[in-house]
C-alpha positions as CSV (number, residue, x, y, z in Angstrom):
1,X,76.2,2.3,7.8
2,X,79.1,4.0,10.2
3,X,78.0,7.2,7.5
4,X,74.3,7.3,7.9
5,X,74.7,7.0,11.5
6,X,77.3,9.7,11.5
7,X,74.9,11.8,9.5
8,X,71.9,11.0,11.8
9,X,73.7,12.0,15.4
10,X,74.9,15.3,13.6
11,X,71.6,16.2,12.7
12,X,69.8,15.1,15.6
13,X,72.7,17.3,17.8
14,X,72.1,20.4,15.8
15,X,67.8,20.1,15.6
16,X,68.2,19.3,19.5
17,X,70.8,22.2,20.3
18,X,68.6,24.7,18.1
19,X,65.2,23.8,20.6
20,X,67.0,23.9,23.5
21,X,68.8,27.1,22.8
22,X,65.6,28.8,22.9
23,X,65.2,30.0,26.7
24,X,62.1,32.8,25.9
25,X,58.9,31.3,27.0
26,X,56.7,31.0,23.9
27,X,53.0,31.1,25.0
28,X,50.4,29.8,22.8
29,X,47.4,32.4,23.3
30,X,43.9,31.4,23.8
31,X,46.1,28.0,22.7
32,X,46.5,29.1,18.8
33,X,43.9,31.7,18.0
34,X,45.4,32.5,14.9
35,X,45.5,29.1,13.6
36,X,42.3,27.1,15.7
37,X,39.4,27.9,17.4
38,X,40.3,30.2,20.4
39,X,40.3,28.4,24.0
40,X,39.4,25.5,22.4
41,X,40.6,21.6,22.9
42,X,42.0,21.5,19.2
43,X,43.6,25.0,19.5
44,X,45.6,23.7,22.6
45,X,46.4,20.4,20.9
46,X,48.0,22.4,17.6
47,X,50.2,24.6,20.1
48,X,51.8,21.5,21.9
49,X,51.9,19.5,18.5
50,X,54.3,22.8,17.3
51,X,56.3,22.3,20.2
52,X,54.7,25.0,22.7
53,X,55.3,24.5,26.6
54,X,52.9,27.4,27.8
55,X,49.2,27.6,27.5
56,X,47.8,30.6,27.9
57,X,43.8,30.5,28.3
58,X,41.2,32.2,30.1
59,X,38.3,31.1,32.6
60,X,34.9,31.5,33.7
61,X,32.5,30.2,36.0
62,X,28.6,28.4,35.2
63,X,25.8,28.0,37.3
64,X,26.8,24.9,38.7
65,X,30.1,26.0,39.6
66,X,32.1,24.9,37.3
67,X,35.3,25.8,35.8
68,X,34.7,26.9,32.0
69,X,37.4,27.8,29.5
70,X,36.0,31.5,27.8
71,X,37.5,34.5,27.0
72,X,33.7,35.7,28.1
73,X,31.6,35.1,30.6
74,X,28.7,35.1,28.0
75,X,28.8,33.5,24.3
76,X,30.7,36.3,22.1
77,X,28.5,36.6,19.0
78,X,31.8,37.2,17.3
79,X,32.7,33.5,17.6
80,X,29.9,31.6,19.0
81,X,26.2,29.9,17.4
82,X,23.3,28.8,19.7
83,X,22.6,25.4,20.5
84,X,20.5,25.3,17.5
85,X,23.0,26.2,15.0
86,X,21.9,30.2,14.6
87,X,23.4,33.4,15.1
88,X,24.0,35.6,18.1
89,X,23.4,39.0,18.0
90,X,25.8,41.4,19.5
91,X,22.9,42.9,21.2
92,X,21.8,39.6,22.8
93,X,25.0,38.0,23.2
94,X,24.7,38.9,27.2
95,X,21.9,37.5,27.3
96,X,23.8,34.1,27.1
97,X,25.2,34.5,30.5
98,X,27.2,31.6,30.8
99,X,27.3,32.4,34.9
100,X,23.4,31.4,34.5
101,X,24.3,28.5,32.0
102,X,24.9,24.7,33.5
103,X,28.0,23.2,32.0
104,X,25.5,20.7,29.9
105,X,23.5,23.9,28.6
106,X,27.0,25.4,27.3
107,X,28.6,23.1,25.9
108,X,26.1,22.9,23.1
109,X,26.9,25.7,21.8
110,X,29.3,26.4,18.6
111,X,32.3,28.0,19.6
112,X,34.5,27.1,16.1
113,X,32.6,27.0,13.3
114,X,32.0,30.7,12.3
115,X,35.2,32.4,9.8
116,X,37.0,34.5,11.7
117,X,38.1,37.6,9.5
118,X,40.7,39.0,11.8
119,X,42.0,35.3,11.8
120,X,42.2,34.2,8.1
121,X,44.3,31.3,8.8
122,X,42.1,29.8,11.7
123,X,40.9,26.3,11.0
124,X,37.2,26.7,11.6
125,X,35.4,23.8,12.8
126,X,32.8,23.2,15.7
127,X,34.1,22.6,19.0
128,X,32.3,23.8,22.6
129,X,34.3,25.6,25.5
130,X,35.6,22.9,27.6
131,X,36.0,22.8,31.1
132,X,39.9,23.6,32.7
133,X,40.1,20.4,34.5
134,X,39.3,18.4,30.8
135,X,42.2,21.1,29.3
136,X,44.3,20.0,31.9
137,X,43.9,16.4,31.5
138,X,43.7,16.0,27.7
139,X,46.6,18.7,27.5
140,X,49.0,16.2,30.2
141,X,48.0,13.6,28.2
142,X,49.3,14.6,24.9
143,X,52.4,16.1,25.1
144,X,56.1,14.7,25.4
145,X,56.5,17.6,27.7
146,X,55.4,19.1,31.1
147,X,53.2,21.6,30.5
148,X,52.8,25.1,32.1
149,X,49.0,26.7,32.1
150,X,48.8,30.6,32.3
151,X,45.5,30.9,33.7
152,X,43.6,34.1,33.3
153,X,40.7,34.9,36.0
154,X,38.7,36.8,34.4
155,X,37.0,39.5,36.2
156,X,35.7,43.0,36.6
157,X,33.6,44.9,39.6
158,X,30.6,45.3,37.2
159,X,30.7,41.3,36.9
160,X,30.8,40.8,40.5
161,X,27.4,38.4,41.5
162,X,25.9,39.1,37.6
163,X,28.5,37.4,35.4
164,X,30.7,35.9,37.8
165,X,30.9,34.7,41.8
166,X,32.1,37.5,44.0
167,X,36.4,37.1,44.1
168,X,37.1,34.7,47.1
169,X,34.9,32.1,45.6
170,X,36.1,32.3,42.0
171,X,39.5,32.2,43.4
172,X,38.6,29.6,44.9
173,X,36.8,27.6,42.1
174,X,39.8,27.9,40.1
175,X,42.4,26.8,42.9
176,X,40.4,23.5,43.6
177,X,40.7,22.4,40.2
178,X,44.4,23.4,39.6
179,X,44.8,21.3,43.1
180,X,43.0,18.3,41.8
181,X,44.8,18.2,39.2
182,X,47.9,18.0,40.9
183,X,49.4,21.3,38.6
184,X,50.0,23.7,41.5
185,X,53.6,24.2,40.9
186,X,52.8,24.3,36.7
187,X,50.6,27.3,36.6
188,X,50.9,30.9,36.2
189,X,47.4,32.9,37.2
190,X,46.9,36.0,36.1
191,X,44.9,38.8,35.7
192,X,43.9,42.5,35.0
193,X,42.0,42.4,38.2
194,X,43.9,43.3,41.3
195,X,41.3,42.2,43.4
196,X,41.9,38.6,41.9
197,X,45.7,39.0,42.2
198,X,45.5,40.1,46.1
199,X,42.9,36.6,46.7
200,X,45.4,34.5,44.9
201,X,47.9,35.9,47.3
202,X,45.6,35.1,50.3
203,X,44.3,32.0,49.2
204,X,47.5,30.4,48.2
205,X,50.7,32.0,48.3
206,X,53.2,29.6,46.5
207,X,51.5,30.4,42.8
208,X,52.8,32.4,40.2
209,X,51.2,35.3,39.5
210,X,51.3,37.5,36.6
211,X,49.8,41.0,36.7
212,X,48.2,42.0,33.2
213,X,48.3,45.4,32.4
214,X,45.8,47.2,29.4
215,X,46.9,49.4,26.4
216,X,45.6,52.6,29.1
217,X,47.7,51.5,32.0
218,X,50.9,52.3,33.7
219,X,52.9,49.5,34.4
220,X,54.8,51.4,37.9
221,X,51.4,52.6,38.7
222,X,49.4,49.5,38.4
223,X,52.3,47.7,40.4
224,X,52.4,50.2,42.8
225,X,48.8,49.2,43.8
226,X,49.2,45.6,44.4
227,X,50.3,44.7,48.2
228,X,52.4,42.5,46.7
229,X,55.6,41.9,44.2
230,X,54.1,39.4,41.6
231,X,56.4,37.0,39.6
232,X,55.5,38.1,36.3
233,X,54.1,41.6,34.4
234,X,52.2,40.8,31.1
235,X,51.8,44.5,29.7
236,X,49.9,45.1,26.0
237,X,53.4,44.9,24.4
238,X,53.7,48.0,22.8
239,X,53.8,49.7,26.5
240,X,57.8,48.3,26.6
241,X,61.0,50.1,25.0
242,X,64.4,49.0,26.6
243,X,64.5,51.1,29.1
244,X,61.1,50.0,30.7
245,X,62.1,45.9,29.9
246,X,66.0,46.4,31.4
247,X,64.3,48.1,34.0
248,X,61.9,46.0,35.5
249,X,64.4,42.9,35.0
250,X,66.6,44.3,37.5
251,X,64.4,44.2,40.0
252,X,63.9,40.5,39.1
253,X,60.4,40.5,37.7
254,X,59.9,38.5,34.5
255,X,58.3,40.6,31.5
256,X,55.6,38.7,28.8
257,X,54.0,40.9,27.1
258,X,51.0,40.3,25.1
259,X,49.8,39.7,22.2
260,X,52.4,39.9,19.7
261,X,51.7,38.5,16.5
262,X,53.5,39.9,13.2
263,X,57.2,39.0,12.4
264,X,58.5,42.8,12.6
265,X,57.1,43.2,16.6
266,X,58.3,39.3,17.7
267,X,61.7,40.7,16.3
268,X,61.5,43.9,18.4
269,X,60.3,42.1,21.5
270,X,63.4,39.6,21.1
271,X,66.0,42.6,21.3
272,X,64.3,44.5,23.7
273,X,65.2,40.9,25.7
274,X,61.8,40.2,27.5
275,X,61.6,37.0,29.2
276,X,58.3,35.5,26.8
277,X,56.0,36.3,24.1
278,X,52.3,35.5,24.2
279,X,51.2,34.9,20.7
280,X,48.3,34.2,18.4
281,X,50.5,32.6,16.3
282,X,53.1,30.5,18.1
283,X,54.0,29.2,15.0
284,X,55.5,32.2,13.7
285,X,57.2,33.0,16.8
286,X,58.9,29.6,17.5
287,X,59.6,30.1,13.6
288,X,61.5,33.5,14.1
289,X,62.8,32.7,17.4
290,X,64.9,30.0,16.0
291,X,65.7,32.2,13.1
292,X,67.1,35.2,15.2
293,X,68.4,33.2,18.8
């Protein structure tokens, strides 16, 4: 008996040593678009049942003001089926303005069920966009773990008072459920939008802020436009090489880059020493993480 438990509190030392060793933020993207239904409450469910902390997702706004979990502000033909079961076109998917939509109107809609080819391991099955405060809750609720949410407002001028509320009251929107919710200190927001970055700034100073910067960007550029030094730059991640990543560390900012999804660029990422990986596929880089740490 002395044996087995021997054996036990050895192996339980070394499994909890090898999780805790791991200090890069591993951010499940969309939840797990590689392996669930993107934004989804299943896809967020799989990334903290594999052990993920951070949550990456993004939000919209309906017609009745509420806060909806969507990559789009409209239903992506690429992903989504009407309320009736059919097909989008791609050259009416904009016509499903989900900034005209109430909450009850969207969340009939298929978000799951169609294959994905880009995403040949995604479970498809039908699930609806869910609103952040229901992420938030279900999300608390399930893991063993305190959960961080890396919140992406998303916004663009030509969406201004079409697809979305002008900036101060999406801003807004947003902050009042992440206040509700009581998650203020647990969220990063971010966003390619400056104009978003510069109202989170206004509106509430204390939250982390992440600027996201495109394939076409400039990282110094880009920064050099924001009033403000945020806590985090997200850059498309083949923008960093050492020099740019040991750069911007020394002047304290934290670098995630996104989205970084095979085995040979989660590899390159970890010796070019950035602080986090967004993935589709958290699974393969809590996997090679613990591999190569």
């Amino acid at each position: 008996m002395k044996a087995y438990l021997c054996v036990v509190s050895i192996l339980l030392f070394f499994s909890c040593n090898r999780l805790t060793n791991i200090t890069m933020d591993i951010q499940g993207h969309r939840g797990c678009r590689g392996l669930m239904p993107e934004n989804s409450l299943p896809a967020f469910e799989k990334a903290i049942k594999l052990g993920i902390t951070t949550l990456e997702l993004d939000v919209v706004i309906s017609k009745d003001e509420k806060v909806v979990v969507s990559h789009e502000p409209y239903m992506n033909h690429e992903i989504a089926l009407n309320s009736n079961g059919e097909e989008i076109s791609k050259e009416n998917e904009k016509s499903y303005n989900l900034f005209q939509m109430t909450y009850d109107s969207i969340r009939l809609f298929d978000c799951g069920s169609k294959p994905q080819p880009r995403f040949p391991k995604q479970k498809n099955i039908k699930v609806y966009k869910p609103l952040l405060s229901e992420v938030i809750k279900r999300s608390d609720a399930q893991s063993k773990t305190v959960i961080t949410y890396n919140i992406e407002i998303k916004s663009q001028p030509s969406y201004d008072g079409i697809y979305t509320p002008e900036i101060q009251e999406f801003v807004s929107l947003v902050l009042d459920v992440i206040i509700a919710q009581g998650v203020t200190e647990r969220v990063i927001l971010q966003s390619f939008d400056l104009r978003v970055l510069e109202e989170v700034k206004k509106q509430n100073p204390k939250i982390t802020t992440a600027i996201l910067v495109d394939v076409n960007e400039n990282i110094s550029k880009k920064l050099s436009k924001l009033s403000y030094k945020p806590d985090i730059i997200s850059p498309y991640f083949k923008l960093l090489d050492e020099a740019i990543v040991t750069e911007f560390k020394s002047k304290d900012y934290k670098v995630i880059p996104w989205t970084v999804n095979s085995y040979e660029d989660i590899i390159l990422m970890q010796k070019l020493k950035v602080d986090g990986i967004i993935s589709d596929y958290p699974n393969l880089v809590l996997r090679t993480v613990n591999e190569h740490h």
